[in-house]
C-alpha positions in Angstrom: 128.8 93.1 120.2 125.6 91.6 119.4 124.5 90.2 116.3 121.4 91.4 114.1 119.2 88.5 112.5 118.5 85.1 114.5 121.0 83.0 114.9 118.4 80.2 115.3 117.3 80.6 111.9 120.9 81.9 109.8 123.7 80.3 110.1 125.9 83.3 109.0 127.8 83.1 105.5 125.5 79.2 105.0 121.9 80.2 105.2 122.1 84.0 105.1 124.4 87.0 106.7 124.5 88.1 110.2 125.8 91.6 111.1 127.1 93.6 114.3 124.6 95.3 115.9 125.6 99.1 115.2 127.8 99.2 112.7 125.7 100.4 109.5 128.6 99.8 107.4 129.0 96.7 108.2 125.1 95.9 107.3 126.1 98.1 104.2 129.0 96.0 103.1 127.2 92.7 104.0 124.0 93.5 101.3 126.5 94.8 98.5 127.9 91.4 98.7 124.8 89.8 98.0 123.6 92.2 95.5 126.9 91.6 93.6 127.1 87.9 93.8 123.7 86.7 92.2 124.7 83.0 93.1 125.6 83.5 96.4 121.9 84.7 96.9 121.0 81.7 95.3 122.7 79.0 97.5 122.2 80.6 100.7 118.2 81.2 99.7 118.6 77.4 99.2 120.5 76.5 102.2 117.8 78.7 104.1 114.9 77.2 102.3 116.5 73.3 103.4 117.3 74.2 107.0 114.1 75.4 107.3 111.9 72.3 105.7 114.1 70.2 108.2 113.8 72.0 111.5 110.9 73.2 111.0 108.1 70.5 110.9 105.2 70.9 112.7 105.7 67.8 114.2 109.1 69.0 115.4 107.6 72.6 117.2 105.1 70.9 119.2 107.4 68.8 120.3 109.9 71.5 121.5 106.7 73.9 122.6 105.5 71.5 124.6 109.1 70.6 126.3 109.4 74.1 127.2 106.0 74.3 128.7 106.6 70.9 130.7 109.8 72.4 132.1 108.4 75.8 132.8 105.3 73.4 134.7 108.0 71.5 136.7 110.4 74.2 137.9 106.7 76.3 138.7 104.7 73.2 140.6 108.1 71.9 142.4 107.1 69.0 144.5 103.8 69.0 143.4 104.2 67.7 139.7 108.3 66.3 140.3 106.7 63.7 142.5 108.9 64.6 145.4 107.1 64.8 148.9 108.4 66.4 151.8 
């Protein structure tokens, strides 16, 4: 079953708490935890906040926007931009 929340972003039970899509009391269980354990909030709203300062540059999503739009350029143009003549 799929999860809710990104697992680009979370890394469950580290940087925050991904649930089961469906389930509500699962989703139900998963806040109570965290609205019963101040410092867990705490160190995964820290882990969160770190992940994100490092992955999260600018620098670092132009890079990987502009890879995607250079592949996405390639696999559209074929021979044209590859190089490749037939």
């Amino acid at each position: 079953m799929a999860r809710v929340g990104s697992d680009e972003v979370v890394v469950d039970g580290v940087t925050g708490v991904l649930v089961r899509n469906g389930p509500p009391a699962e989703l139900g269980a998963a806040l109570a935890s965290l609205l019963a354990d101040p410092g867990l909030r705490r160190r995964q709203g820290a882990a969160g906040r770190c992940r994100y300062l490092a992955n999260s540059t600018r620098d670092r999503m132009a890079l990987e926007t502009t890879a995607v739009y250079e592949r996405l350029l390639q696999a559209s143009a074929g021979p044209a931009l590859t190089g490749s003549r037939t």
